[in-house]
matplotlib code that plots the C-alpha trace (Angstrom):
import matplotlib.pyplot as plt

x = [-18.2, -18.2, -20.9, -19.6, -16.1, -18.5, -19.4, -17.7, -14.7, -14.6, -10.9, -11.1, -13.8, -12.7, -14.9, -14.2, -15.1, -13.9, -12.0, -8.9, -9.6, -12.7, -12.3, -14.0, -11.0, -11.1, -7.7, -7.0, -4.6, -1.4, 1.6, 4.3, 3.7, 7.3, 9.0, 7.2, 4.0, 2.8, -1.0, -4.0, -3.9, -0.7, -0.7, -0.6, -3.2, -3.1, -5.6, -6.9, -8.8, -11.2, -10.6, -10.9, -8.4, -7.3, -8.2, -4.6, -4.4, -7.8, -6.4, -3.5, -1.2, 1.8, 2.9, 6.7, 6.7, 4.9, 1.6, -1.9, -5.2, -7.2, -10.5, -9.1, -8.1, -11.8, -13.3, -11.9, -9.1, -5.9, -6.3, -3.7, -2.8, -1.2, 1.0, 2.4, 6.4, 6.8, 4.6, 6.8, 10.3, 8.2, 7.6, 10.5, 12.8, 15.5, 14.0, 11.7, 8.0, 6.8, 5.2, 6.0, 2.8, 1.0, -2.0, -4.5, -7.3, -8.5, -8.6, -5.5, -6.1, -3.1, -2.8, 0.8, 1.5, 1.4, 2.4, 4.0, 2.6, 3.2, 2.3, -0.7, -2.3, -5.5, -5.8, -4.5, -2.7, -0.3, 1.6, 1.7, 0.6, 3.5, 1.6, -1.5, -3.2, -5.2, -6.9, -9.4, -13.1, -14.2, -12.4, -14.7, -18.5, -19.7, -23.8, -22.4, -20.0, -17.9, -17.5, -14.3, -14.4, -11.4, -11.9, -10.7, -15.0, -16.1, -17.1, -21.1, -20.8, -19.6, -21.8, -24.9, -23.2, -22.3, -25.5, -28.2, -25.7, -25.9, -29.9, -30.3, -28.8, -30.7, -32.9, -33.9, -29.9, -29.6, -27.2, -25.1, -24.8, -21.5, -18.3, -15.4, -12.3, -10.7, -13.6, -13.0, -9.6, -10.8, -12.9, -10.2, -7.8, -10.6, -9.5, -5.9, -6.6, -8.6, -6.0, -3.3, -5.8, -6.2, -2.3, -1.7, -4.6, -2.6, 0.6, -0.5, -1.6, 1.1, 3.4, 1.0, 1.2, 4.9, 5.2, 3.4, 5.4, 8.1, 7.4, 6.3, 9.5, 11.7, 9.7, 9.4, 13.4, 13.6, 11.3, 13.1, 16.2, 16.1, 18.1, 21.3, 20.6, 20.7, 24.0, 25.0, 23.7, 25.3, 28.8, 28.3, 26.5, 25.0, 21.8, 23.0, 25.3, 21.8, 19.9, 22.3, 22.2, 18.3, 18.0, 21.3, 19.5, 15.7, 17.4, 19.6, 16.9, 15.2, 18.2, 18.8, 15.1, 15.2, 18.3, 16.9, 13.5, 15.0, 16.9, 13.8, 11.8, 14.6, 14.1, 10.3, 9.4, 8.8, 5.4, 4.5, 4.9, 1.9, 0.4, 3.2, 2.6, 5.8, 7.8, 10.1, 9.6, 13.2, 13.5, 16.0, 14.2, 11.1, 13.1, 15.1, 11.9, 10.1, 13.4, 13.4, 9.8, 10.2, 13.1, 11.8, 9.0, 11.1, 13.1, 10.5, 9.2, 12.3, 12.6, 9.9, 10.6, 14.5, 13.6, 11.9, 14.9, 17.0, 14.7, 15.2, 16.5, 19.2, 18.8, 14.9, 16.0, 18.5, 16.0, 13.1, 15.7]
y = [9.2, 8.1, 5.8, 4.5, 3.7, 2.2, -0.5, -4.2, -5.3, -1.4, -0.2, 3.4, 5.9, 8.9, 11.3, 12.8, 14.7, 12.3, 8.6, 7.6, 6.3, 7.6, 10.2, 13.1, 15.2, 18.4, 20.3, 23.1, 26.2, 26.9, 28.7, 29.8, 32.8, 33.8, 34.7, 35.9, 35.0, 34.1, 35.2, 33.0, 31.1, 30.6, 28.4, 24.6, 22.8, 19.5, 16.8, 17.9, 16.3, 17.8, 15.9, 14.5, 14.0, 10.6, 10.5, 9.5, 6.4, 4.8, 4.4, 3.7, 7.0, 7.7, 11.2, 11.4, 15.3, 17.1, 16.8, 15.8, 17.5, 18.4, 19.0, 22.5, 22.8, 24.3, 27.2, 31.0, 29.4, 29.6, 27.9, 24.6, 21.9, 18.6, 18.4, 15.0, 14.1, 14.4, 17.4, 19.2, 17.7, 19.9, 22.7, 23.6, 21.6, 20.3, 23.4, 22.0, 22.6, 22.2, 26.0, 27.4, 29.4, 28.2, 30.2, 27.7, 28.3, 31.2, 32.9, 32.8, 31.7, 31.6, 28.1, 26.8, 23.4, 21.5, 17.9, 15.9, 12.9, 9.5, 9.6, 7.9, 6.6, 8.5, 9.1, 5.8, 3.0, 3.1, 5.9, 8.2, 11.8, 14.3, 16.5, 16.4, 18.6, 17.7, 20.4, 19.7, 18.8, 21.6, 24.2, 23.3, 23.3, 20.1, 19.3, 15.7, 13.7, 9.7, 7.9, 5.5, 2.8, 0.5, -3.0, -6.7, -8.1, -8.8, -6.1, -7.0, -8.2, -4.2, -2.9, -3.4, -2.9, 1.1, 1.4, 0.7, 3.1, 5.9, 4.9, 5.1, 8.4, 10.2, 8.1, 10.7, 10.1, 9.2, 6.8, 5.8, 2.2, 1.7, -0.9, -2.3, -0.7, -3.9, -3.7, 0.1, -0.9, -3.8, -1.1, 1.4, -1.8, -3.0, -0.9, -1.9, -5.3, -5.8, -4.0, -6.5, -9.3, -8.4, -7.9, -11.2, -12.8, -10.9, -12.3, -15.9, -15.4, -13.5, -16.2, -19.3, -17.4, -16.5, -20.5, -21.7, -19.5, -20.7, -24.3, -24.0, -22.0, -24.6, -27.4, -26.0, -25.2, -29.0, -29.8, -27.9, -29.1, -32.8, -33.7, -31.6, -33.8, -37.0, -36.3, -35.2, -39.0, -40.7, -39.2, -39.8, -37.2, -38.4, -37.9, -35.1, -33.5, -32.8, -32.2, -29.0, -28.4, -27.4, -26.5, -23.4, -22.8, -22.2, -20.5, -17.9, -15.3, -15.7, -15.3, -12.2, -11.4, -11.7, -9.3, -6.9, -7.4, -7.1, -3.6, -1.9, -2.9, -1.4, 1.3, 1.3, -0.1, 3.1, 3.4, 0.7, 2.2, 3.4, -0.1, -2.2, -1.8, -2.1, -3.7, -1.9, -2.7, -3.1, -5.6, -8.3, -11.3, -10.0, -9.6, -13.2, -15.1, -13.1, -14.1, -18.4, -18.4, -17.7, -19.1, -22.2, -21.8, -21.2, -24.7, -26.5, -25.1, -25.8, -29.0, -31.3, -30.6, -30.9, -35.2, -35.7, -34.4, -36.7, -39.8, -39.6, -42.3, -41.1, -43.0, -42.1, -38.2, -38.8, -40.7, -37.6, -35.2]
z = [27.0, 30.7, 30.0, 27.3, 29.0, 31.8, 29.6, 29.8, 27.7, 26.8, 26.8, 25.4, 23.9, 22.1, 19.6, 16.3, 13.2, 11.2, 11.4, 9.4, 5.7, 5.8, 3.5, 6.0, 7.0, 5.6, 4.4, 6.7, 5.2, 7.0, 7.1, 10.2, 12.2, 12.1, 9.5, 6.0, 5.8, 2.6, 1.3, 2.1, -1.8, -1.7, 1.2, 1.6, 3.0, 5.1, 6.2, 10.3, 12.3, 15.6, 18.5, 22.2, 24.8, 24.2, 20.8, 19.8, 22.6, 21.4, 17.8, 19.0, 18.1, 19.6, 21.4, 20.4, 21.8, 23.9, 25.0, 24.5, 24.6, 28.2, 28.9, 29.6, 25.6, 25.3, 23.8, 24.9, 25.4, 23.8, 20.4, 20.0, 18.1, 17.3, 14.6, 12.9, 13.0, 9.3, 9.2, 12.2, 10.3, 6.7, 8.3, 10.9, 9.7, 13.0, 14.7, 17.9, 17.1, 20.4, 21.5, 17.9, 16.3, 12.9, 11.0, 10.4, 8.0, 5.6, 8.7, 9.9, 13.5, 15.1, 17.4, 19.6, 18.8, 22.3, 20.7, 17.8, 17.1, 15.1, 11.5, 10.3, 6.9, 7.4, 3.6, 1.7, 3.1, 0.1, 1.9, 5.4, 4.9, 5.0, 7.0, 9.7, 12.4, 15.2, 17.0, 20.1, 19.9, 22.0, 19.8, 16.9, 16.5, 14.3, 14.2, 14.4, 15.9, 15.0, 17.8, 18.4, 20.5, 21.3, 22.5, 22.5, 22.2, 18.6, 17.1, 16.7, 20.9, 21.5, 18.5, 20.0, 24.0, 22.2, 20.4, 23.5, 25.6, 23.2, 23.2, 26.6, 26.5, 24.4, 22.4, 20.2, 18.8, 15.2, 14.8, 11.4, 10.7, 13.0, 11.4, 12.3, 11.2, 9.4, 7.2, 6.4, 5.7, 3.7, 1.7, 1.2, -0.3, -3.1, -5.5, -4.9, -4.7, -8.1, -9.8, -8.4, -9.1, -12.9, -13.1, -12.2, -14.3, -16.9, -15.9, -15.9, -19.6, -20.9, -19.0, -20.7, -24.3, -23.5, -22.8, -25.7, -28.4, -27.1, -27.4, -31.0, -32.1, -30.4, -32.0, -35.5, -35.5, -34.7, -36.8, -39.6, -38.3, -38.3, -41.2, -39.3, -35.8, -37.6, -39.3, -36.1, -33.9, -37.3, -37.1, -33.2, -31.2, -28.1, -26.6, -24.2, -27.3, -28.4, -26.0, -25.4, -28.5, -28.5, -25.0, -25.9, -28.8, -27.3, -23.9, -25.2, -26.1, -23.1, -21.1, -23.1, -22.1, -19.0, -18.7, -20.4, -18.9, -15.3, -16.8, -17.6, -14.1, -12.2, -14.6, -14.6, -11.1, -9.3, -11.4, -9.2, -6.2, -5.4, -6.0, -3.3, 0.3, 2.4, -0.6, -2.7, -6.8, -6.3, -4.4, -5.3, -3.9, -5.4, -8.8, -8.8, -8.0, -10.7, -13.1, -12.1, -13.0, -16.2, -16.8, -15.3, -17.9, -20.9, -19.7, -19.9, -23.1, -24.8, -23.0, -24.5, -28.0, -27.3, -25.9, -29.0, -30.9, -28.9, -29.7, -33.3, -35.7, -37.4, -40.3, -40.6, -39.8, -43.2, -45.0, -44.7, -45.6]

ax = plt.figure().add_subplot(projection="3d")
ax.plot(x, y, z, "-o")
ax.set_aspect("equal")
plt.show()
């Protein structure tokens, strides 16, 4: 790691078992020391990752508590860990973790928390992980390692700087085709963003077809309606007398729509949590804007056929009735 930290434009270097979003963290068993301990299957298990000192500043992690890892945190001697914030709040509660014992793994290894740590989206971005472990590289025994590099050069310019470091090295080094992480990230959201993509191709049409329907009703009750309107123009309604006149009647259902339809997302919306990223399915701008779209729509749905209502000749309206 020296060498690597050697290299130009290089600001930190840090190795791993596993990165976050990559789906390689394994779920490591663990309970309290204290207290009743509960049998091996009946304990919760949490993502953990193995490693370096300075892991946690290369990715940018903070240390709210304690302390990190040292190059002395090595094998035969004593066993420690990092634990998350929210996983220190889950398991001791407004106790202080820091020096408090857990029993981590089928085994049962006992290991003293030395530092509490910022919580992360190592799993989905949807949501932080209630609970996470580090424990050091040198406690563990991998047959290969991931290799975090932290820099301000684009990432092909410090690819190939990392790659002909680790070659000169040891050439004999097999190396996995190495990525940026905004592409990882990119990865991890595909799924996410072609089911938001599909819901709105959804949206449009339903909002086209609600549109449309709502054209022809309005049109068809004018349509059926005309002899009324010009009895109305001859006995001295104006043009705006009916133009309210259609516009009330197409709007009041989809007022009465859109209040219920805004009842049942505040009702529904939490489905769609999982699917929002820092956005509530609650939220009232989110909600309003949602409402004056369609409403907007609606207007002008109602609005063409309720002109050519007010264009009529009230003596050709009498005549075709």
């Amino acid at each position: 790691m020296n060498a690597l930290r050697a290299l130009p434009g290089v600001e930190n270097v840090s190795i791993s078992g596993d990165f976050p979003l990559a789906g390689g963290a394994g779920a490591t068993l663990y309970a309290r020391a204290d207290g009743e301990v509960p049998p091996v299957p009946q304990r919760q298990g949490a993502p953990s990752h193995d490693i370096t000192p300075g892991w946690i500043r290369t990715w940018g992690i903070p240390l709210l508590a304690g302390r990190d890892f040292t190059e002395h945190d090595i094998a035969h001697r004593p066993n420690v860990i990092l634990i998350s914030k929210s996983g220190a709040k889950k398991v001791f509660g407004d106790e202080n973790p820091l020096g408090k014992t857990l029993l981590v793994t089928s085994g049962s290894v006992p290991v003293e928390i030395v530092g509490v740590v910022g919580d992360i989206r190592s799993v989905q971005l949807a949501e932080t992980n209630d609970m996470e472990f580090y424990r050091p590289w040198a406690q563990e025994n991998f047959p290969f390692v991931t290799v975090s590099v932290r820099s301000r050069m684009q990432p092909d310019a410090v690819t190939k700087l990392v790659q002909s470091a680790l070659k000169t090295i040891d050439p004999g080094l097999a190396l996995v085709q190495p990525g940026p992480m905004d592409a990882i990230v990119a990865q991890s959201l595909g799924q996410a963003r072609l089911m938001m993509t599909l819901l709105g191709v959804f949206a449009a049409v339903a909002l086209l077809l609600a549109t449309v329907g709502i054209y022809g009703a309005v049109a068809y009750s004018v349509e059926q309606r005309t002899g009324e309107i010009g009895v109305r123009m001859a006995l001295g309604a104006q043009t705006m007398d009916v133009l309210r006149l259609v516009l009330k009647q197409g709007m009041t259902p989809v007022i009465l729509g859109l209040v219920v339809g805004i009842g049942a997302a505040l009702a529904l919306g939490r489905l769609l949590t999982a699917q929002l990223y820092q956005i509530s399915p609650h939220n009232p701008l989110l909600l309003g804007a949602t409402a004056a779209l369609l409403g907007l729509a609606a207007l002008l749905a109602c609005l063409f056929p309720a002109r050519k209502a007010t264009l009529l000749n009230p003596v050709e309206a009498l005549r075709a009735e």
